[in-house]
VOMARLO-980337 format. One record per residue (C-alpha): residue in three letters; chain; residue number from 0; x, y, z. Coordinates in Angstrom, 1 decimal, m for minus. Example, Ala and Ser with C-alpha at 12.3 -4.5 7.8 and 13.67 -1.06 7.14 Angstrom:
BEGIN
<rec aa="Ala" ch="A" i="0" x="12.3" y="m4.5" z="7.8"/>
<rec aa="Ser" ch="A" i="1" x="13.7" y="m1.1" z="7.1"/>
END
This chain:
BEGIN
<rec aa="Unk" ch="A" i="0" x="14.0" y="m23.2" z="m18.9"/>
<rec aa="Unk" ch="A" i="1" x="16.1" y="m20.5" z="m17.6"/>
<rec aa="Unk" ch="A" i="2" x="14.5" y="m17.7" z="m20.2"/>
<rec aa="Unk" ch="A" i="3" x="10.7" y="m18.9" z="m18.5"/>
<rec aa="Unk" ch="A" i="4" x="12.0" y="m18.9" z="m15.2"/>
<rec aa="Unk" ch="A" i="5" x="12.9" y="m15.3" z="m15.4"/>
<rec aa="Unk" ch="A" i="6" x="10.1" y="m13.9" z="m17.6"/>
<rec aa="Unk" ch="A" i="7" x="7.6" y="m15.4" z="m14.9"/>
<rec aa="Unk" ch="A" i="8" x="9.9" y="m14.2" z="m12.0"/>
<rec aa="Unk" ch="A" i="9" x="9.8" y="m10.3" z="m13.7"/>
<rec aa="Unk" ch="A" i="10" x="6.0" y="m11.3" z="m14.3"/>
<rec aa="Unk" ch="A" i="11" x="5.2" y="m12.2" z="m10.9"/>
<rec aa="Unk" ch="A" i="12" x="7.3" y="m9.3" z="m9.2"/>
<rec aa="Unk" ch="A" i="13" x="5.1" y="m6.7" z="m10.9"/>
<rec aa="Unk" ch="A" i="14" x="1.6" y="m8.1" z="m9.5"/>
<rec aa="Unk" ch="A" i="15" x="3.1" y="m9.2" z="m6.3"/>
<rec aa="Unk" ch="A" i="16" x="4.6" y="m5.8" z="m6.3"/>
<rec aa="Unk" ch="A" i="17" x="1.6" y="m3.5" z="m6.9"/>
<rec aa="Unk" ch="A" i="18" x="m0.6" y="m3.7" z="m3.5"/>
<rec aa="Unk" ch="A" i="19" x="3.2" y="m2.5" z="m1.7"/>
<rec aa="Unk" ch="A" i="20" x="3.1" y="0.3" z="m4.1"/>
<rec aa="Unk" ch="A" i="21" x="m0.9" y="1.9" z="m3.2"/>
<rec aa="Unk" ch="A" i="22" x="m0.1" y="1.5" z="0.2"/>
<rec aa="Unk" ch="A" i="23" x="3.5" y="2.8" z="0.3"/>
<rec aa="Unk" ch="A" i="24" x="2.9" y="5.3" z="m2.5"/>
<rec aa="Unk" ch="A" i="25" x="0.3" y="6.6" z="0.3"/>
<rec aa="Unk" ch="A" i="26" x="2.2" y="6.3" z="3.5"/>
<rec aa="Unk" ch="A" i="27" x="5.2" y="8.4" z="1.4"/>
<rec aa="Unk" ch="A" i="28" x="2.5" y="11.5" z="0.8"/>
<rec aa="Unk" ch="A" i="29" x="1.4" y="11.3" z="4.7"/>
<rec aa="Unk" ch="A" i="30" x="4.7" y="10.9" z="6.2"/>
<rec aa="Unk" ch="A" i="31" x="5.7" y="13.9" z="3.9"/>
<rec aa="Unk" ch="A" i="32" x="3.2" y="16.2" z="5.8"/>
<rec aa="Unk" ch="A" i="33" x="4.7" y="14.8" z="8.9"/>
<rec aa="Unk" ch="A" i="34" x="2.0" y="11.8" z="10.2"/>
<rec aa="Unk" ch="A" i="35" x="3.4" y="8.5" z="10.5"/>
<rec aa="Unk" ch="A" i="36" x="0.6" y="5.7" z="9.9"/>
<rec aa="Unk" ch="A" i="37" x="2.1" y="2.1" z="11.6"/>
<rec aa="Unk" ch="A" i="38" x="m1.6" y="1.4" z="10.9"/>
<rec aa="Unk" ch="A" i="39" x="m1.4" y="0.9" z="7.1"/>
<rec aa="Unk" ch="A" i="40" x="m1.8" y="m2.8" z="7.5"/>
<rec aa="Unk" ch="A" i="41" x="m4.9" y="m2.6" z="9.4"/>
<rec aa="Unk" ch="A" i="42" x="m6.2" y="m0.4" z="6.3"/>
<rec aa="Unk" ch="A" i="43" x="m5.5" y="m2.8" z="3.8"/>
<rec aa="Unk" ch="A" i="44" x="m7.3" y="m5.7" z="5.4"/>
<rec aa="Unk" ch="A" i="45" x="m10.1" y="m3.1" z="5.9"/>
<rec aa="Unk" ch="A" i="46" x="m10.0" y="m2.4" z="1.9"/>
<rec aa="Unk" ch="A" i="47" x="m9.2" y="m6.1" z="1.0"/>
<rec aa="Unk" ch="A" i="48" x="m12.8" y="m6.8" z="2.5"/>
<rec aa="Unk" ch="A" i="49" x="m14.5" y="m3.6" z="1.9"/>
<rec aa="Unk" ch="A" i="50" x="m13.4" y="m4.3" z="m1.9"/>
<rec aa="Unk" ch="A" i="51" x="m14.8" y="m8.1" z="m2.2"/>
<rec aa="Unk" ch="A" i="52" x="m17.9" y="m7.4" z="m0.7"/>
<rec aa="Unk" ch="A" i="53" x="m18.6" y="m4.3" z="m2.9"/>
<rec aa="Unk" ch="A" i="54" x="m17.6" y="m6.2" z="m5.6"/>
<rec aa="Unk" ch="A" i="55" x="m20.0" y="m8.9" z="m5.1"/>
<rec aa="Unk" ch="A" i="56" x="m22.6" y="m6.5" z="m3.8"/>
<rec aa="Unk" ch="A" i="57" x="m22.6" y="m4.3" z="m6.9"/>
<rec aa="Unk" ch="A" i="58" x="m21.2" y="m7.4" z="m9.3"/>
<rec aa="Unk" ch="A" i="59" x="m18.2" y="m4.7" z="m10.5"/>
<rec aa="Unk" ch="A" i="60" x="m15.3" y="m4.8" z="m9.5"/>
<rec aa="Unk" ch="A" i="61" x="m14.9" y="m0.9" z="m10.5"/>
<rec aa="Unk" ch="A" i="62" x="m17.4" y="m0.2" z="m7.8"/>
<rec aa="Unk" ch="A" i="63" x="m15.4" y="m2.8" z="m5.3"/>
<rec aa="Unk" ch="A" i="64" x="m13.0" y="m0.7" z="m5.6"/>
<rec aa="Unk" ch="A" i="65" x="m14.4" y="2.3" z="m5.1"/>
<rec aa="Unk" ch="A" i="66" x="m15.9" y="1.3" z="m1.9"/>
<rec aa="Unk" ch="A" i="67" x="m12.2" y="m0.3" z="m0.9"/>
<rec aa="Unk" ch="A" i="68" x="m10.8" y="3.4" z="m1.4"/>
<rec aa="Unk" ch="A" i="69" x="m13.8" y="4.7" z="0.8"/>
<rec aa="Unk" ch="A" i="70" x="m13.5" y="2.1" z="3.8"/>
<rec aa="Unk" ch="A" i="71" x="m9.8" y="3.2" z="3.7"/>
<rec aa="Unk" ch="A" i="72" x="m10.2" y="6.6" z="3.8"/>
<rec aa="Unk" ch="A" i="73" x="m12.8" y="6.3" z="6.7"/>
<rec aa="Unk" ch="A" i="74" x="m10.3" y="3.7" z="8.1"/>
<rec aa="Unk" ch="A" i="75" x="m7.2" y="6.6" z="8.0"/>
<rec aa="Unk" ch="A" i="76" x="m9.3" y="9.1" z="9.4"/>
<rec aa="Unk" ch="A" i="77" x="m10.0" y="7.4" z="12.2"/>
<rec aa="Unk" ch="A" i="78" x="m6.0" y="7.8" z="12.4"/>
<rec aa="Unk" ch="A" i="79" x="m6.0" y="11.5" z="12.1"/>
<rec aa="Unk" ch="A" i="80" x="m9.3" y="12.0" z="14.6"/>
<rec aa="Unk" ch="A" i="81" x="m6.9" y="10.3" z="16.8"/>
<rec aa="Unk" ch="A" i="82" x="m3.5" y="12.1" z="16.2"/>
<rec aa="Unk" ch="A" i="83" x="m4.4" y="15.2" z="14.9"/>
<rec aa="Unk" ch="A" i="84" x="m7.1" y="16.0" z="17.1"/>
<rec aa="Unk" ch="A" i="85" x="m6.9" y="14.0" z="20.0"/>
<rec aa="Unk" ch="A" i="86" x="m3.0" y="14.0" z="20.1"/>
<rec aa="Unk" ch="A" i="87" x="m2.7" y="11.1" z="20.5"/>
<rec aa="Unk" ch="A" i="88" x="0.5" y="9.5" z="19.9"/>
<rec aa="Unk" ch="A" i="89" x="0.6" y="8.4" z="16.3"/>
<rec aa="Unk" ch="A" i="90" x="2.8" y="5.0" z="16.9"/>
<rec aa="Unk" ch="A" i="91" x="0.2" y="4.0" z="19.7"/>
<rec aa="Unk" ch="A" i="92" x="m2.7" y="5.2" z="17.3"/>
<rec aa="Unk" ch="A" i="93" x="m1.3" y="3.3" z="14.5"/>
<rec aa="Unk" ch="A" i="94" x="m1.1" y="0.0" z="16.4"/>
<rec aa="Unk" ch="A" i="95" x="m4.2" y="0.0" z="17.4"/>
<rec aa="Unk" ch="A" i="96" x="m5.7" y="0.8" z="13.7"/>
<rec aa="Unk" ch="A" i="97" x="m4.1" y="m2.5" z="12.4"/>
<rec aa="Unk" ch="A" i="98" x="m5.2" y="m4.3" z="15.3"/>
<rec aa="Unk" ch="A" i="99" x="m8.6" y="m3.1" z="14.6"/>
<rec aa="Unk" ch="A" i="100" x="m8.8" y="m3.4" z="11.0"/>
<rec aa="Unk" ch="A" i="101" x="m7.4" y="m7.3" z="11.6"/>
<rec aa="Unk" ch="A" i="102" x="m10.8" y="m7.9" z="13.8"/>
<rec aa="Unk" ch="A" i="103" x="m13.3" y="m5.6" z="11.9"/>
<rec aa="Unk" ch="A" i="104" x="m12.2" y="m7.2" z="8.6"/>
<rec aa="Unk" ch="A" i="105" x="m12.5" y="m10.9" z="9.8"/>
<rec aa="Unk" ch="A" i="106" x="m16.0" y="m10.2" z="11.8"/>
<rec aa="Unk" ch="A" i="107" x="m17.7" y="m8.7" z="9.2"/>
<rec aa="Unk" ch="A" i="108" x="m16.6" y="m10.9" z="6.5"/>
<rec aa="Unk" ch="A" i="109" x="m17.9" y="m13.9" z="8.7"/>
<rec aa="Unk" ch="A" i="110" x="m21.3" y="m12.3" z="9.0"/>
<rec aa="Unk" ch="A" i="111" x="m21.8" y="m11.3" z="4.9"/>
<rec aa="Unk" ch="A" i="112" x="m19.2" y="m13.0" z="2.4"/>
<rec aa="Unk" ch="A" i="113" x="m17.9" y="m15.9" z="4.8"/>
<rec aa="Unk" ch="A" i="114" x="m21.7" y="m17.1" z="5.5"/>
<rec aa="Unk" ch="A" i="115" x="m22.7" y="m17.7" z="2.1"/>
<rec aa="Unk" ch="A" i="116" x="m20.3" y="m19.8" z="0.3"/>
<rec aa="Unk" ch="A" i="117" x="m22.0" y="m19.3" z="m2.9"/>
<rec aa="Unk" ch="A" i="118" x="m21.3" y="m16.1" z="m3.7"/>
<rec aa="Unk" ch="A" i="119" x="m19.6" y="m15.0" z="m6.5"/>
<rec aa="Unk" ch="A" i="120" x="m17.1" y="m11.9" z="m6.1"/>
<rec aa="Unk" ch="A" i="121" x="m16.5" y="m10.4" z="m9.9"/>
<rec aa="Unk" ch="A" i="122" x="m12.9" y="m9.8" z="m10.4"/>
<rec aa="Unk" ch="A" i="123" x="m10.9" y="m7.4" z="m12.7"/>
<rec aa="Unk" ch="A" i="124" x="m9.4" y="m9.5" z="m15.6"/>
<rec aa="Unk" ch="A" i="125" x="m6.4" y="m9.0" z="m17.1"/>
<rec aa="Unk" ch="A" i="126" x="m6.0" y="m6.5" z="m20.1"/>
<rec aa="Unk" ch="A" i="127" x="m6.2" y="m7.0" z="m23.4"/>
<rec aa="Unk" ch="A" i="128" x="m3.2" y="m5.3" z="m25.3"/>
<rec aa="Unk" ch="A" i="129" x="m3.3" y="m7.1" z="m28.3"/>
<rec aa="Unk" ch="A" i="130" x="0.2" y="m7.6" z="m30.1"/>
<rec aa="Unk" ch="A" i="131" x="2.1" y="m6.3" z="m27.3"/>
<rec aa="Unk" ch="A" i="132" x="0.8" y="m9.0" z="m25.1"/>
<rec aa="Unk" ch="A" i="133" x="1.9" y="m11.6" z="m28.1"/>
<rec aa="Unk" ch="A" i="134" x="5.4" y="m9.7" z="m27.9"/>
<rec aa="Unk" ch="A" i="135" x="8.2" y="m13.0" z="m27.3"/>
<rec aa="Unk" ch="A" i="136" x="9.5" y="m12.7" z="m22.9"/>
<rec aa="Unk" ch="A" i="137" x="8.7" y="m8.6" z="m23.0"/>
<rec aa="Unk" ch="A" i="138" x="4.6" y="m9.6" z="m23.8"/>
<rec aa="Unk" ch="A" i="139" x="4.3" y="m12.0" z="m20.8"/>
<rec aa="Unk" ch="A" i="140" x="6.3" y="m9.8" z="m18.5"/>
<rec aa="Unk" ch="A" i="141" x="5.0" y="m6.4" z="m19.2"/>
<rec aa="Unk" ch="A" i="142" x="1.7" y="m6.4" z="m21.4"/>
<rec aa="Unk" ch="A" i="143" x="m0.2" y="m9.6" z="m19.8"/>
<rec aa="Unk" ch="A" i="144" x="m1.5" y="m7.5" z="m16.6"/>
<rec aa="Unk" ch="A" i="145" x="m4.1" y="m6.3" z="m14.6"/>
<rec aa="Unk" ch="A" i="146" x="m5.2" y="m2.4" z="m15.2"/>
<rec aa="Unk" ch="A" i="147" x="m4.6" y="m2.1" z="m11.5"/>
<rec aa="Unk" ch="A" i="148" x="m0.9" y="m3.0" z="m12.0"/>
<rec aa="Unk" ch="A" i="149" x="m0.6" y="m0.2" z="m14.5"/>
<rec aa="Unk" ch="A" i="150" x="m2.6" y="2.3" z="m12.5"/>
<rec aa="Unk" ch="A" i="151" x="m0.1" y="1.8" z="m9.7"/>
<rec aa="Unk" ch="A" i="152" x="3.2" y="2.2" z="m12.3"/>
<rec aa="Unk" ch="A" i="153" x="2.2" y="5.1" z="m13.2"/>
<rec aa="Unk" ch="A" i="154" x="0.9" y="6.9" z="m9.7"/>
<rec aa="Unk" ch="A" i="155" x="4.4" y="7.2" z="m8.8"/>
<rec aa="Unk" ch="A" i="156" x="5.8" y="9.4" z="m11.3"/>
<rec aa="Unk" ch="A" i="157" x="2.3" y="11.3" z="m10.8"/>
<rec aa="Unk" ch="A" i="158" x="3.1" y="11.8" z="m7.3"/>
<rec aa="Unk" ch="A" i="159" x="6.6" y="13.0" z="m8.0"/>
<rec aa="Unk" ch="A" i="160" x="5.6" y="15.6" z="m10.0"/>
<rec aa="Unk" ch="A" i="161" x="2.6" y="16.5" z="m7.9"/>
<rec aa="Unk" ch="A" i="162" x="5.0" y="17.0" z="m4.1"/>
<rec aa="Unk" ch="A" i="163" x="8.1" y="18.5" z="m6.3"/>
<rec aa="Unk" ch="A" i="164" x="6.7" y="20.8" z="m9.0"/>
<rec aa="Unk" ch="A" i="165" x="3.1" y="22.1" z="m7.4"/>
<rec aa="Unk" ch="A" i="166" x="2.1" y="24.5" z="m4.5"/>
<rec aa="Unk" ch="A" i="167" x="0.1" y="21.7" z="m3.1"/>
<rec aa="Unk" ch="A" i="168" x="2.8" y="19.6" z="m3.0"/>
<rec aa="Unk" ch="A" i="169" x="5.1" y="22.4" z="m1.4"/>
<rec aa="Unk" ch="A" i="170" x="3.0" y="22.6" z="1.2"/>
<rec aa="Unk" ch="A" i="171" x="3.1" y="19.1" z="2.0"/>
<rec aa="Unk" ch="A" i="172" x="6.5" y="18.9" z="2.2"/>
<rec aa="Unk" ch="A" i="173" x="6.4" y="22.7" z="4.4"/>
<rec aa="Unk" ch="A" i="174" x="4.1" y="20.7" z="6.9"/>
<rec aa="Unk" ch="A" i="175" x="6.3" y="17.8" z="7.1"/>
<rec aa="Unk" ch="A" i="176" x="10.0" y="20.0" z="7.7"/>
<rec aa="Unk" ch="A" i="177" x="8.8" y="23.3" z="9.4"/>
<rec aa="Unk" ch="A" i="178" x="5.1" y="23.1" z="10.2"/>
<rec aa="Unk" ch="A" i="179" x="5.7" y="26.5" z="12.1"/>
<rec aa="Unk" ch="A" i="180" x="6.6" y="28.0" z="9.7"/>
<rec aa="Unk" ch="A" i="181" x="4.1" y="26.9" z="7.3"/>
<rec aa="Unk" ch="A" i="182" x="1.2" y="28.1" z="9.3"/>
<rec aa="Unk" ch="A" i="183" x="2.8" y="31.5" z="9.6"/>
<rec aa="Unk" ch="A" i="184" x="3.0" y="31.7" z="5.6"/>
<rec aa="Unk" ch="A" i="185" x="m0.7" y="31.0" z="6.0"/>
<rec aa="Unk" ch="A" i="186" x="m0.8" y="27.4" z="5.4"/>
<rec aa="Unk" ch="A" i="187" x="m3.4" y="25.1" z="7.4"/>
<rec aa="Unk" ch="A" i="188" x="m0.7" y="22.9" z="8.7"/>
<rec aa="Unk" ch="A" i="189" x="m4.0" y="20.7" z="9.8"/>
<rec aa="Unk" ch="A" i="190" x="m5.7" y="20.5" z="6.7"/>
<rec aa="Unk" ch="A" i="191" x="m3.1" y="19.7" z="4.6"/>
<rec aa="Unk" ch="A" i="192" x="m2.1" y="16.8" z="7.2"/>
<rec aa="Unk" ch="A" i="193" x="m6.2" y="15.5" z="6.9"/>
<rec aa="Unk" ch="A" i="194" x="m6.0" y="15.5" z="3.5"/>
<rec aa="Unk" ch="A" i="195" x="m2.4" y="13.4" z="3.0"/>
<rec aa="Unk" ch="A" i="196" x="m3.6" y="10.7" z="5.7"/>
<rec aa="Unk" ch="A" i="197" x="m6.7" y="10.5" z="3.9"/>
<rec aa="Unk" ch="A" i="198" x="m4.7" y="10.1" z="0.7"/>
<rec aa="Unk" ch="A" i="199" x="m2.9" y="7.2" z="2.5"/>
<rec aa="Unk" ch="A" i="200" x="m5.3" y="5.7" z="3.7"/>
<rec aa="Unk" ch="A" i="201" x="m7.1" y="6.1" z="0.0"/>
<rec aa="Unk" ch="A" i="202" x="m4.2" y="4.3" z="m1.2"/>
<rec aa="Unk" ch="A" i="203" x="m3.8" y="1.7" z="0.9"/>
<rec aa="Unk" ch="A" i="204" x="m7.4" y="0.2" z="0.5"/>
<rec aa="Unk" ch="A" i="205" x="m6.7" y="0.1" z="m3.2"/>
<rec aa="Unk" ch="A" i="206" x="m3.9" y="m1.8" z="m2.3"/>
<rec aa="Unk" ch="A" i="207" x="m5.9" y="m4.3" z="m0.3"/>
<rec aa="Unk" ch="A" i="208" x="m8.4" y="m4.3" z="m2.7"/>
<rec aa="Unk" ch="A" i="209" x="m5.8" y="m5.9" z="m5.4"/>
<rec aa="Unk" ch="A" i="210" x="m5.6" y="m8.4" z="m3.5"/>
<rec aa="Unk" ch="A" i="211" x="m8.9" y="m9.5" z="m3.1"/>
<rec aa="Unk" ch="A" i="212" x="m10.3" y="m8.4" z="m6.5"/>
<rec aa="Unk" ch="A" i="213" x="m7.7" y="m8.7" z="m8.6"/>
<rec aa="Unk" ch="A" i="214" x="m4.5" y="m11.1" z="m7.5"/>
<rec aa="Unk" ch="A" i="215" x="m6.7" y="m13.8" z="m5.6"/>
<rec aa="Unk" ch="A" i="216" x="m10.7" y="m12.9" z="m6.4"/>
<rec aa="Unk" ch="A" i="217" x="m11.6" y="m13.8" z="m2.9"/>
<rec aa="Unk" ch="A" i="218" x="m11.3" y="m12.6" z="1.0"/>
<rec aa="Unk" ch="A" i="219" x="m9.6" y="m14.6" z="3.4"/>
<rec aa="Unk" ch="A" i="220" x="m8.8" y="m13.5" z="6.5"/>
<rec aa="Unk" ch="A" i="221" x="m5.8" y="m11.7" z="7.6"/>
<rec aa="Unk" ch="A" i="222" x="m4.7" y="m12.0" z="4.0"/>
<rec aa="Unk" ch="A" i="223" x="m2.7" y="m8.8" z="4.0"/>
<rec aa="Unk" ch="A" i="224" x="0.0" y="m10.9" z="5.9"/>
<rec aa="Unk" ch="A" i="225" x="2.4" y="m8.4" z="7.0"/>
<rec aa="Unk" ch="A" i="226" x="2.5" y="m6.1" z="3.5"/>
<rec aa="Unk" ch="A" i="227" x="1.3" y="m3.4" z="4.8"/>
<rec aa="Unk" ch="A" i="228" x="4.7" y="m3.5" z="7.3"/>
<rec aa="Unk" ch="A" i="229" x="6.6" y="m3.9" z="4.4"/>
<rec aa="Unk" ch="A" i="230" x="5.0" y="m1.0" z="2.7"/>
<rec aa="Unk" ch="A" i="231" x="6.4" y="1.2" z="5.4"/>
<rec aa="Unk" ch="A" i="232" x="9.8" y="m0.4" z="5.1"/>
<rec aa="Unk" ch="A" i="233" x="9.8" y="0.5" z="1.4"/>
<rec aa="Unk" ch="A" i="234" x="8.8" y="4.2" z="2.2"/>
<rec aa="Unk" ch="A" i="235" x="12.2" y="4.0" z="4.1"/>
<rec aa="Unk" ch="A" i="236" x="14.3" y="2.1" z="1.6"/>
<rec aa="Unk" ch="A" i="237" x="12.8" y="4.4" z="m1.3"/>
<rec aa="Unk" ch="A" i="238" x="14.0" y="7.8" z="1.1"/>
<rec aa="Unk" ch="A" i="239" x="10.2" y="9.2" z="0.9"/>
<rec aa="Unk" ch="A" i="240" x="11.0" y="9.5" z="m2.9"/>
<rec aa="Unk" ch="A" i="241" x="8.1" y="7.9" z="m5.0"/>
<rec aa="Unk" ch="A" i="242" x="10.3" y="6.7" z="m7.8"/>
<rec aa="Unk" ch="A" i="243" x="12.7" y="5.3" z="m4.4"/>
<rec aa="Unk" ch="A" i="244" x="9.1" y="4.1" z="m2.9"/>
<rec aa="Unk" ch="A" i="245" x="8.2" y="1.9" z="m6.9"/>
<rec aa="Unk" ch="A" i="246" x="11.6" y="0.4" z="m6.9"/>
<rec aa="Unk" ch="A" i="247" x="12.0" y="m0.8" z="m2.9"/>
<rec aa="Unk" ch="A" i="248" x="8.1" y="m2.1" z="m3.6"/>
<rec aa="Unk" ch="A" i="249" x="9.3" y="m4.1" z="m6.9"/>
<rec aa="Unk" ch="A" i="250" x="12.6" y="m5.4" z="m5.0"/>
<rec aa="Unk" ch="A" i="251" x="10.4" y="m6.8" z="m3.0"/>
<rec aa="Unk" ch="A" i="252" x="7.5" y="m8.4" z="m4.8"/>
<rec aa="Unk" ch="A" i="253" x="10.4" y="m9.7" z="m6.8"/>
<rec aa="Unk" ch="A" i="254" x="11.4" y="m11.1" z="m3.4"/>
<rec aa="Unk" ch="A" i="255" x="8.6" y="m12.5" z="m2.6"/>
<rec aa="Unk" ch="A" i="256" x="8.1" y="m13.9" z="m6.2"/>
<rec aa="Unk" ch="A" i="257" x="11.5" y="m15.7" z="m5.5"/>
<rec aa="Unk" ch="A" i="258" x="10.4" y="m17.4" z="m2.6"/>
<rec aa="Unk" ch="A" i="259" x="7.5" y="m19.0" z="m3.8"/>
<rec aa="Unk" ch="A" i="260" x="9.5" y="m20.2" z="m6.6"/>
<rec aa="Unk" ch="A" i="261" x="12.1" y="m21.8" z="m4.4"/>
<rec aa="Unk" ch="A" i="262" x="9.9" y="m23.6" z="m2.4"/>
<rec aa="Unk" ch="A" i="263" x="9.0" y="m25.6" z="m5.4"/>
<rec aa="Unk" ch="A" i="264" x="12.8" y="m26.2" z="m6.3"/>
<rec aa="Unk" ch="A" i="265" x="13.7" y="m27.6" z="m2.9"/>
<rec aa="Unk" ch="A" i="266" x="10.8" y="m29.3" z="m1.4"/>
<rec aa="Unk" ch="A" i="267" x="12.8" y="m30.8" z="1.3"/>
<rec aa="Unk" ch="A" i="268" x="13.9" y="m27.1" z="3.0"/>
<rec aa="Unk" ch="A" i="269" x="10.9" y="m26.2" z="5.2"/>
<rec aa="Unk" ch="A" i="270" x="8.7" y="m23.6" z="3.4"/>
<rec aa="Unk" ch="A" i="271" x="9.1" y="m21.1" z="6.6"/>
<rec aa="Unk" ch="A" i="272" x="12.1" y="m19.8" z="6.0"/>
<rec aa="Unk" ch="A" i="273" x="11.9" y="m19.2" z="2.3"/>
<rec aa="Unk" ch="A" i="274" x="8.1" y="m17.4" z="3.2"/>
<rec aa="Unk" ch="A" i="275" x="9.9" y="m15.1" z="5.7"/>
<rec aa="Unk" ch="A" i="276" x="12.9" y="m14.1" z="3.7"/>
<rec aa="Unk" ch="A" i="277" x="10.9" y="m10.6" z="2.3"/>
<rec aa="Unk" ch="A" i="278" x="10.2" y="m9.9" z="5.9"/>
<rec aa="Unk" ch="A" i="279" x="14.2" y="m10.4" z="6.6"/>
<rec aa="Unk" ch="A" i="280" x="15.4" y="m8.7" z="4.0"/>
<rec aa="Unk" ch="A" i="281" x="12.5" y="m5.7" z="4.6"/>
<rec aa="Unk" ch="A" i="282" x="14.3" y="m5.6" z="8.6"/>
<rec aa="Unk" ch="A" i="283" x="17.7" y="m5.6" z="7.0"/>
<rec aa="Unk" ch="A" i="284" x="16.7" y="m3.3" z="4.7"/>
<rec aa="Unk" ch="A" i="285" x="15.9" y="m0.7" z="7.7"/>
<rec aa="Unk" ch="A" i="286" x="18.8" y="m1.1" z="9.6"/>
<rec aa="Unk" ch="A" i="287" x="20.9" y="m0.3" z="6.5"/>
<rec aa="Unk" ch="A" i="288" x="19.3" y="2.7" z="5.1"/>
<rec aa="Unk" ch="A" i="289" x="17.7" y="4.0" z="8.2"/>
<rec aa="Unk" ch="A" i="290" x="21.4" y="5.2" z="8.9"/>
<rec aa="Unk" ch="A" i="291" x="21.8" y="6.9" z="5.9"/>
<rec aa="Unk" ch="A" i="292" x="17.9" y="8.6" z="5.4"/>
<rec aa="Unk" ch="A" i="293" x="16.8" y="11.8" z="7.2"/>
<rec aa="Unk" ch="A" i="294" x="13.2" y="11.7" z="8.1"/>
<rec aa="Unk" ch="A" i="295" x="11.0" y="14.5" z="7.6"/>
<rec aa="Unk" ch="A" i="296" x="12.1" y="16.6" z="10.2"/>
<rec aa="Unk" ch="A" i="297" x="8.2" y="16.7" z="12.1"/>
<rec aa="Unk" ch="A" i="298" x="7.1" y="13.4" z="11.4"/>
<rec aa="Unk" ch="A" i="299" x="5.4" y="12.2" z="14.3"/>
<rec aa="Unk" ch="A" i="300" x="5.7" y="15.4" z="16.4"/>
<rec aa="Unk" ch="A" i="301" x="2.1" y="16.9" z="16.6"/>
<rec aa="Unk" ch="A" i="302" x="1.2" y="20.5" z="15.9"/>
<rec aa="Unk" ch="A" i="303" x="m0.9" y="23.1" z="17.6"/>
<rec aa="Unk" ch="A" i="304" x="m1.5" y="26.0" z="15.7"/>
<rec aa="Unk" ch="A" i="305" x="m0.2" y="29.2" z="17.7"/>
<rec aa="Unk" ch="A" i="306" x="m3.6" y="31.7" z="18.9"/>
END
């Protein structure tokens, strides 16, 4: 009993796991080139729908997702109008996002998927791996996944490489320590930040979409439930490392996993306070860590190229 209790808990850490990793994978690359998005959960109810109504628009869930990375790329860049152009403070902008992707995302599933209780939403299955799935504790844990779960695994050493050993990356991290300086070595300080928050923002309606398309196959509303929060804690706890960003995310879907778990073991404790220990431990985790992490030395500061 002991031996299935873990190989589900390891199980259920990696899907519960993988939406925090699109969106915190995404919110690492932006605050990297110095824009902080407090907006990322806002973007992943925004992808969560955008992906379940493709989905069942196009019947694939391939396209579903596609049009869940599009809705949060339009979704970020409503961020960067905002911050980059507007100047608008990028804590205030963020806010707002998630307020407005909570609203958006409810209305316009009422008025498409939620009136017609009929339809069907095509869902990604899980893979196929053949004897590695069939594989005694490792096959369950590791082999019996969605593609998406995979996909996210390996973004982050992708992304590691991609900031630490490319130009591209360089920049990024030039924009987010010394934009000044960048744009005198003939960087476009404001380009370089578009194209991160619309990375994010990319990211973070994957993330949503996961949900909808692949952990649950269905919308509901405001199903997001604070991840997108947690995401940001993890860019934190993970020090704006991707490899730091996949483990924080898998400490906490194994977190989460654990809750749900304990519930069931001790029905007589009130379900509240075993759903909110993720949330604690994502606080706790900020307090601790925030003291020892140095933030990209222009995040949040906006930038006006010199004439």
């Amino acid at each position: 009993m002991d031996q299935i209790f873990f190989v589900g808990l390891v199980a259920a850490a990696f899907r519960l796991a993988t939406p925090l990793v699109f969106a915190a994978l995404g919110e690492a690359i932006s605050q990297r080139a110095g824009v902080l998005n407090v907006g990322i959960e806002g973007i992943m109810l925004v992808g969560a729908f955008a992906g379940a109504w493709g989905s069942a628009a196009t019947g694939s869930p391939w396209l579903g997702l596609g049009v869940a990375i599009a809705a949060g790329a339009a979704a970020a860049a409503v961020h960067g109008l905002l911050c980059l152009h507007f100047r608008v403070d990028q804590i205030v902008s963020g806010i707002a996002l998630t307020v407005l992707g909570l609203g958006l995302s409810g209305y316009a599933y009422r008025l498409t998927l939620g009136s017609d209780r009929g339809v069907a939403i095509p869902s990604f299955a899980r893979v196929d791996l053949g004897a590695l799935g069939e594989l005694p504790v490792l096959g369950p844990m590791l082999f019996q996944h969605h593609l998406l779960v995979y996909v996210a695994l390996a973004l982050a050493p992708l992304l590691w490489w991609f900031v630490n050993r490319t130009g591209w990356g360089l920049a990024i991290r030039a924009c987010g320590e010394e934009p000044a300086a960048a744009h005198a070595a003939g960087i476009d300080v404001l380009r370089v930040r578009w194209g991160c928050v619309l990375v994010g923002g990319a990211l973070a309606g994957a993330g949503g979409a996961y949900l909808s398309i692949a952990q649950i196959g269905n919308f509901v509303e405001d199903m997001v439930a604070g991840r997108g929060f947690i995401a940001i804690a993890c860019v934190v706890y993970g020090r704006w490392n991707p490899f730091g960003v996949l483990l924080a995310a898998l400490f906490f879907g194994a977190a989460d996993a654990a809750q749900i778990r304990l519930q069931a073991l001790n029905p007589d404790v009130p379900y509240q306070f075993f759903v909110m220990a993720p949330y604690v431990l994502a606080v706790g985790a900020l307090v601790f860590v925030s003291r020892r992490s140095r933030l990209p030395a222009a995040l949040g500061r906006p930038f006006t190229p010199p004439r």
